[in-house]
C-alpha positions in Angstrom: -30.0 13.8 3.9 -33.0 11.6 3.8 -32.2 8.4 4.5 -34.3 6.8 1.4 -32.1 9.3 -1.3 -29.1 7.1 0.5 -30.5 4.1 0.1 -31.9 5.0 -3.4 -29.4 2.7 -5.4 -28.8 -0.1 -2.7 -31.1 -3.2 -3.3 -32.6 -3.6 0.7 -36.0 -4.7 2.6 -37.3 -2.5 5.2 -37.6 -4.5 8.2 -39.2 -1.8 10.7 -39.9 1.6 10.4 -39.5 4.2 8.0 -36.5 5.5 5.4 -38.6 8.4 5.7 -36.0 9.8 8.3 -32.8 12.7 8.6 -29.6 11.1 8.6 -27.1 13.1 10.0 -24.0 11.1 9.8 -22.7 7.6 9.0 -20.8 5.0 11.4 -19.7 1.5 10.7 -18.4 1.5 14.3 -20.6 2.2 17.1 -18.6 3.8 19.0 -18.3 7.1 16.4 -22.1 7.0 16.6 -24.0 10.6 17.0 -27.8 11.5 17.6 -29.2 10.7 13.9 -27.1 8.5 12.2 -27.1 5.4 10.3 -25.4 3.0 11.7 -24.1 -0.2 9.3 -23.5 -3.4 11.0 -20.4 -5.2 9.2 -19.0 -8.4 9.8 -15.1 -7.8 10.9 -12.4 -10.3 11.4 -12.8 -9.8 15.4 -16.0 -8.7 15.7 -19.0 -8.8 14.6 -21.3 -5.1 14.1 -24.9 -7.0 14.6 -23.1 -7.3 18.0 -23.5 -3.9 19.0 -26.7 -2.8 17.4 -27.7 -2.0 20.7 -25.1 0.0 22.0 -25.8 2.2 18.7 -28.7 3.2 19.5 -28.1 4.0 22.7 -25.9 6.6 21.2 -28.4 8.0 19.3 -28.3 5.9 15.9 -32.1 6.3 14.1 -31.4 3.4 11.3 -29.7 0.4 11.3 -28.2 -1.0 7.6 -27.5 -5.3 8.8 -27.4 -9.0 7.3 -29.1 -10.6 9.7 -31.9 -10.1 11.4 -32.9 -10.4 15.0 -34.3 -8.4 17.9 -34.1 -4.7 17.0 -34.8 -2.1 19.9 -37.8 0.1 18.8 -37.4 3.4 17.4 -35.2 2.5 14.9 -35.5 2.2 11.6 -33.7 -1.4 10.7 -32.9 -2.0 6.7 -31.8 -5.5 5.7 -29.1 -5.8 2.8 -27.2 -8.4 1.1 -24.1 -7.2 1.7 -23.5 -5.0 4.2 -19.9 -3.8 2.8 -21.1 -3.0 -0.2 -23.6 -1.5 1.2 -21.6 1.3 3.3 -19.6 2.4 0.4 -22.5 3.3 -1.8 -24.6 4.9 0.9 -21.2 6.9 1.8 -20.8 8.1 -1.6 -24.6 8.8 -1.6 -24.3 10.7 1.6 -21.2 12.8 0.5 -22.9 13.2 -2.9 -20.2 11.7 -4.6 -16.9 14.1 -4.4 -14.8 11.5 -5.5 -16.5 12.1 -9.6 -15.1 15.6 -8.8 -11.2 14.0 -8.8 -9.7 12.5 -11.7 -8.7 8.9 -9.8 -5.4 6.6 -10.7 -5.2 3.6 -8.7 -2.3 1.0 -8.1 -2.0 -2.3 -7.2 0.2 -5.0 -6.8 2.1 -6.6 -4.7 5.5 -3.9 -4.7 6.0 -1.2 -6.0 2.7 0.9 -5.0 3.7 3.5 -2.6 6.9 4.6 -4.8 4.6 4.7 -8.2 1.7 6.8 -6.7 4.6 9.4 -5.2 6.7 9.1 -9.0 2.7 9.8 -10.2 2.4 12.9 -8.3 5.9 14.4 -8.7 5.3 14.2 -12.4 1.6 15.5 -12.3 3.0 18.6 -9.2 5.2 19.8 -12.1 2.7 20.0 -14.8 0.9 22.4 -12.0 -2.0 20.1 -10.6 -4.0 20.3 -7.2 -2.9 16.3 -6.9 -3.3 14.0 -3.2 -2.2 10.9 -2.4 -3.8 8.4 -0.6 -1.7 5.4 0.5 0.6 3.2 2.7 2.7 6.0 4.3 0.3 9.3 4.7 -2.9 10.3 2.7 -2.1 13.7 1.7 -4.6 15.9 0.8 -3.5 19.3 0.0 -0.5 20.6 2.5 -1.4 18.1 5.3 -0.5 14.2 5.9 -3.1 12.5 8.2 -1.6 9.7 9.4 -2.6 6.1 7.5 -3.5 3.2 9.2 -4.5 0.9 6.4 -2.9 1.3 2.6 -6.4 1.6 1.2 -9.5 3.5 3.8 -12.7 1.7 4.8 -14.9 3.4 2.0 -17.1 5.9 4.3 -13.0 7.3 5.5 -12.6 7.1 1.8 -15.7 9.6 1.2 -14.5 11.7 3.9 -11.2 12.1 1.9 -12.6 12.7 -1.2 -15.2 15.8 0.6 -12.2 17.1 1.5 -10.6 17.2 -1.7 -13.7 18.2 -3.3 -13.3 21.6 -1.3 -9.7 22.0 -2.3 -10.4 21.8 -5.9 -7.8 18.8 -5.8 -7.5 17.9 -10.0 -6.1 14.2 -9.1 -5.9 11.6 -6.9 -3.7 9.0 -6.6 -4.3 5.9 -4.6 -3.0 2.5 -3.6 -5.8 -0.5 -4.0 -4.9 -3.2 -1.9 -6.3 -6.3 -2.5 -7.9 -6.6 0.8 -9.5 -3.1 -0.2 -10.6 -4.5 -3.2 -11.8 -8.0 -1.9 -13.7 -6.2 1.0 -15.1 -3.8 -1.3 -13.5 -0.7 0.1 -13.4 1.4 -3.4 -17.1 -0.8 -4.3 -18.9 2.1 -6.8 -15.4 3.9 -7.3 -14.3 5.1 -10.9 -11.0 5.0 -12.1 -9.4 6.9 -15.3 -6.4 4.5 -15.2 -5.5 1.2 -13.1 -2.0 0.4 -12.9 -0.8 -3.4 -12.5 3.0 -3.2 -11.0 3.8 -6.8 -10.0 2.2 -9.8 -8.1 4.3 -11.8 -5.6 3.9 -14.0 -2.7 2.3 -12.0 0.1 -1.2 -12.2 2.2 -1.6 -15.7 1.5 -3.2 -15.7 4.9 -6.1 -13.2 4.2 -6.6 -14.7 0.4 -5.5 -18.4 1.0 -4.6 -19.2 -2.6 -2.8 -17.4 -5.3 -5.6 -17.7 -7.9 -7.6 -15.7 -4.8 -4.7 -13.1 -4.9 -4.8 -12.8 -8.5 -8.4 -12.5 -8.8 -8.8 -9.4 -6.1 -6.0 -7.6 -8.3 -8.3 -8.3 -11.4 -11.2 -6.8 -9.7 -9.3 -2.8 -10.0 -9.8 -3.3 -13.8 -13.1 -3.5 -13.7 -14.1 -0.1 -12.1 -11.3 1.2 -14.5 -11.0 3.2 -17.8 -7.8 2.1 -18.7 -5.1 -0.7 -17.4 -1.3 -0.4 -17.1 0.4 -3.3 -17.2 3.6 -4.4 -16.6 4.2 -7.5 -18.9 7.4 -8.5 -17.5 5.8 -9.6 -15.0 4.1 -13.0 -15.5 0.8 -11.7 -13.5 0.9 -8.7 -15.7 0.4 -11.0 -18.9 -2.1 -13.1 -17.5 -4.0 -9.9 -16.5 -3.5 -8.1 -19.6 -5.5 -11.5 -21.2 -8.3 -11.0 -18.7 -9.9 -7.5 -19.0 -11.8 -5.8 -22.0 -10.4 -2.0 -21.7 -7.9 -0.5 -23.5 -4.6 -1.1 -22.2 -0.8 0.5 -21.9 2.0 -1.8 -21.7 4.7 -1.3 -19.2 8.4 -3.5 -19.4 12.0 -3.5 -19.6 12.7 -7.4 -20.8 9.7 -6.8 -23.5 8.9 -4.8 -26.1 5.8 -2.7 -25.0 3.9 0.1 -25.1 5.9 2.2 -22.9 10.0 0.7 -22.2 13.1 1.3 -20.9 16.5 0.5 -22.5 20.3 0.9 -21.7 19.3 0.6 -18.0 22.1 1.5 -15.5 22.2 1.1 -11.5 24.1 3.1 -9.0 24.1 3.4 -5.5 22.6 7.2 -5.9 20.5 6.9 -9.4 18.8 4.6 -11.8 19.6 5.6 -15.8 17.7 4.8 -18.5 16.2 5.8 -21.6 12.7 6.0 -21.9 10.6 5.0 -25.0 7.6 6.0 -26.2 6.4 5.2 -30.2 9.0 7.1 -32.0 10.1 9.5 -28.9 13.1 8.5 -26.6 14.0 10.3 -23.6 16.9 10.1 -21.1 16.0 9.5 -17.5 17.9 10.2 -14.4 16.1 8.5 -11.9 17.6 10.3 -8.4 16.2 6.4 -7.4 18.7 3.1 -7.1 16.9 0.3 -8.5 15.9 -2.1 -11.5 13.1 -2.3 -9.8 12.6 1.9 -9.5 13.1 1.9 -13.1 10.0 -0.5 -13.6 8.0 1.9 -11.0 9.3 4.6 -12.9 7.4 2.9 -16.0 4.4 2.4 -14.4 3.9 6.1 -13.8 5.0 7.3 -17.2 2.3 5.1 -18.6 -0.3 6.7 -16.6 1.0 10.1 -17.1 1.1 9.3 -21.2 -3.0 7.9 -20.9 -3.8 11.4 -19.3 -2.1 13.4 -22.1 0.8 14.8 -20.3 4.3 15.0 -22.8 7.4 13.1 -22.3 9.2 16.0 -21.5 7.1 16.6 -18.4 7.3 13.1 -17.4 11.3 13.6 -17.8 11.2 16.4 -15.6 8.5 15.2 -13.2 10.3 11.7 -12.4 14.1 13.8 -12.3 12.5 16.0 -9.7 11.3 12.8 -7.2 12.8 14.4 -4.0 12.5 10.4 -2.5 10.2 8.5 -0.8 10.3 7.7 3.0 11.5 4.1 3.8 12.2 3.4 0.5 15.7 2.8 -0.8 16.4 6.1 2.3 20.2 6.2 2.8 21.9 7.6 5.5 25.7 7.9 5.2 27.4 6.2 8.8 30.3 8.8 8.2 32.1 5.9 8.5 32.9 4.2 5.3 29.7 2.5 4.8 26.2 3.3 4.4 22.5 1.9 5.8 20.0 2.0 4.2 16.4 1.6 5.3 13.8 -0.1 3.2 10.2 -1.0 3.4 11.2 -4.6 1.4 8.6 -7.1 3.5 8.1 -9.6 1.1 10.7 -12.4 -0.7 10.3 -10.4 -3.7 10.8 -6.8 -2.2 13.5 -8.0 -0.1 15.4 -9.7 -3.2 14.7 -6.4 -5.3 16.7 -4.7 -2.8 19.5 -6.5 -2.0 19.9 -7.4 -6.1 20.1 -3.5 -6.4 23.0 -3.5 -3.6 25.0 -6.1 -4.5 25.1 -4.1 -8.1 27.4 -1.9 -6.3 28.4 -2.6 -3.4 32.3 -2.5 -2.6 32.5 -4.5 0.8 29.6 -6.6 2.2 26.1 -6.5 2.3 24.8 -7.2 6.1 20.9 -7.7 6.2 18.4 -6.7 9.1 14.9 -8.7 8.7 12.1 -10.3 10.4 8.3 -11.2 9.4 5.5 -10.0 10.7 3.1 -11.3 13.2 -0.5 -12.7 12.4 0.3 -12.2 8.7 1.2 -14.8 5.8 3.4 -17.8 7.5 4.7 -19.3 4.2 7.0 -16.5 3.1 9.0 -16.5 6.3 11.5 -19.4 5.4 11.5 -18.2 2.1 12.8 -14.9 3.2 15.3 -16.1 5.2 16.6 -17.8 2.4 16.8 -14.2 0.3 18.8 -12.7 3.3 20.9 -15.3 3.7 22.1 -16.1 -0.1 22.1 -12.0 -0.8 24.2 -11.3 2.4 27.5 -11.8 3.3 25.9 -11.9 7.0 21.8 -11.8 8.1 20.8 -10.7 11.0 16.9 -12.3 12.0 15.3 -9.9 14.2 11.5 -9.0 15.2 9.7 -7.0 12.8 5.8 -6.1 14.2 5.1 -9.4 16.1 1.6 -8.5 16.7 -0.4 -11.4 18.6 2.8 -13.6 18.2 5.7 -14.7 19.9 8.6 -12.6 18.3 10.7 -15.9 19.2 8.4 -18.0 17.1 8.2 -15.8 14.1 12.2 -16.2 13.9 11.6 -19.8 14.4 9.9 -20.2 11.5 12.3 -18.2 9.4 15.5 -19.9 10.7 15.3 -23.0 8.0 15.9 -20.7 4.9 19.0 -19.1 6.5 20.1 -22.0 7.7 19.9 -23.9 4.3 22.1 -21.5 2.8 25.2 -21.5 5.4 26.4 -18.4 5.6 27.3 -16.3 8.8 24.2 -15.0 10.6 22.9 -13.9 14.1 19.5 -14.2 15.5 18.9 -11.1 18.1 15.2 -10.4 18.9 15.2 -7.1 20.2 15.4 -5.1 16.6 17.3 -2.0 18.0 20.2 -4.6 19.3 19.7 -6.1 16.1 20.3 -2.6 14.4 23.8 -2.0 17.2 25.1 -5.2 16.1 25.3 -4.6 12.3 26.0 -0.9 12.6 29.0 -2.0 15.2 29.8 -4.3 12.3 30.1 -2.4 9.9 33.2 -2.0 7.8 34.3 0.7 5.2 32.4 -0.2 1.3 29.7 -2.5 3.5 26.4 -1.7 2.9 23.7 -2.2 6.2 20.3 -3.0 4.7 17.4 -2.6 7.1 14.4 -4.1 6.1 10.9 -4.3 6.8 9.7 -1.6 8.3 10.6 1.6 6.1 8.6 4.5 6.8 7.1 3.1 9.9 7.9 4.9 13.3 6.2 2.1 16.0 6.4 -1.4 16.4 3.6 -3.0 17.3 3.7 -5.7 20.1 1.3 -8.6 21.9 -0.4 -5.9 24.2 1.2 -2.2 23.4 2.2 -0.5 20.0 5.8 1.5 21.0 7.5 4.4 19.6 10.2 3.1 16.8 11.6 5.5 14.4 14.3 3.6 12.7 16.0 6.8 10.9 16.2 8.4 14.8 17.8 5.2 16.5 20.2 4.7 13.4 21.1 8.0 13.6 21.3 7.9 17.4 23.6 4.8 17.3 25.8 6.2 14.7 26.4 9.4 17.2 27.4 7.5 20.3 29.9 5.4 18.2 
């Protein structure tokens, strides 16, 4: 593609050469550079892309998108924008001609809750016969293959790569999680969705957005590229938001009257019962999902399902048929008298939704594994020891993915919370010891909550990520017992 057709709708100055050229490819990281691509220089949290304009080049890059000028090699054609984020999503959409206006999109933010919605989503739309992916937390799945994820929303040029892909499989729908950071850093810039979905906003990534009002505002930002909103309006957030956008919007609660509700909720540890109400139609759900706050996801996605015209009996059907999701609310019977369960909860408020949804029905004692990761938000630590402690009968503080950080220090910081509340607790920094201990403890009716880490099977480290499949080494501990 010429490179002036990608640049045709991106305000820019040429600074040398010509747009005049055949661009074969797109890099926003010069090492995936080829012979004939554009290379876009953005501004990371380590490093800088104007930093390596040279060693672009030098791998064959014939135009250069930055923000700053300064010596260019010759050669090259060198295109000064604005914004240079915002500048790679709309010349990768431009360069993929746009699949993703082939794919209906539903997108979902907040701060739980998004993984299990967009899965609910696709169970329901999988049963009304739909060609539907997923991209998100755990896996993007596109078709019959998972690719690994290592973001919960893509950079937008992986994003365009996705969508080409779907494009070709004639996929009808795509579900996504929006982060906020996606949103903030203008990952899904240019992107149109038929339905946003608001679940929830908590205290998380305080350290990336500073301030809640920050938070908040990123969140807003999905409802802008949106043709209609979700909300939930039991959630104070979900109000607020509601008050702030100008498309037509679904309501989503339990505690409320609203659009879309649930009544006669009941909990238990295998399913989540309710009945579902819709104007004048009511329908019994049997949510194969423990959880007030599975009921709420549950909600979410009949809400989106109802905007795109699918019947409640469908939706019935679609969310019954959920065959779970990985790391979420996943049991696994000790044989023993009590059960673990493994859960992604790594916030206050995911943490509390769980172990609320335990104590509902637990017949012994509720023993927590937790810790916080590294080089992320430091505020909710203490606060999250405090949630163990008060919801436990014992906590046990471990490392979760310490990243850059002393695993030691990380607990250190959680310690005050647990310790306010005075209950019995253990701090063992090695996670799988932390794992032994409470499996070792574990009495007939306990239930062994392990939190934080869910689907994930590594645990990343200072200077290595290792191999850390939580299911595995439950199971394996549970087998040498």
């Amino acid at each position: 593609m010429k490179l002036k057709d990608i640049m045709m709708n991106i305000n820019h100055t040429i600074l040398k050469g010509t747009s005049d050229k055949e661009i074969e490819g797109i890099a926003y990281d010069s090492r995936a550079v080829k012979e004939g691509y554009l290379f876009v220089c953005i501004k990371g949290f380590k490093a800088d892309g104007h930093d390596f304009i040279n060693d672009a080049v030098k791998k064959g890059a014939k135009a250069i998108i930055l923000e700053k000028e300064g010596h260019l090699p010759d050669g090259v054609t060198a295109i000064k924008v604005g914004d240079s984020r915002m500048a790679l999503a709309l010349a990768s959409a431009a360069f993929f001609e746009h699949p993703s206006k082939n794919v209906k999109l539903i997108g979902v933010t907040g701060t739980n809750g998004k993984t299990t919605t967009t899965y609910l989503i696709k169970s329901i739309l999988d049963r009304c016969g739909y060609n539907v992916s997923i991209l998100g937390t755990i896996s993007n799945i596109i078709g019959n293959k998972a690719i690994d994820a290592s973001r919960t929303t893509p950079e937008s040029y992986d994003l365009q790569v996705l969508f080409s892909e779907m494009r070709q499989l004639k996929t009808h729908y795509c579900i996504m999680e929006v982060s906020s950071h996606s949103l903030e850093l203008k990952r899904v810039a240019g992107l149109s969705f038929n339905s946003g979905i608001f679940t929830n906003l908590t205290r998380d990534h305080l350290d990336f957005h500073e301030t809640f009002e920050n938070y908040f505002n990123a969140k807003l930002k999905l409802f802008k590229s949106s043709k209609t909103a979700i909300i939930n309006i039991d959630d104070e957030y979900g109000r607020k938001m509601k008050d702030n956008i100008e498309i037509p919007v679904i309501t989503y609660a339990e505690k409320e009257r609203a659009d879309v509700w649930a009544t006669d909720v009941e909990i238990t540890a295998n399913f989540s019962k309710f009945i579902l109400n819709y104007k004048e139609e009511k329908k019994e759900i049997m949510l194969p999902m423990p959880g007030r706050f599975n009921v709420y996801n549950a909600l979410a996605a009949a809400a989106s399902c109802i905007s795109e015209g699918i019947s409640l009996e469908d939706i019935k059907k679609g969310l019954e048929e959920i065959k779970g999701v990985p790391g979420r609310s996943e049991v696994i019977d000790s044989g023993r008298g009590f059960t673990v369960i493994i859960d992604y909860a790594h916030t206050p408020d995911g943490l509390e939704n769980i172990l609320n949804t335990v104590r509902e029905y637990v017949q012994g004692r509720v023993i927590t594994i937790f810790g916080c990761g590294g080089d992320r938000d430091k505020t909710k630590r203490t606060i999250m020891g405090e949630v163990a402690a008060k919801l436990s009968e014992i906590a046990i503080v471990t490392s979760d993915n310490p990243r850059s950080e002393d695993p030691e220090a990380i607990i250190k910081d959680i310690l005050p919370g647990v310790i306010k509340i005075n209950k019995e607790y253990f701090v063992i920094p090695d996670r799988k010891e932390a794992i032994k201990r409470a499996i070792n403890l574990g009495k007939e009716g306990d239930v062994i909550v392990v939190a934080g880490k869910g689907h994930e099977t590594y645990q990343v480290l200072k200077d290595k990520t290792i191999d850390f499949d939580e299911k595995q080494i439950i199971n394996e501990i549970l087998n040498q017992m």
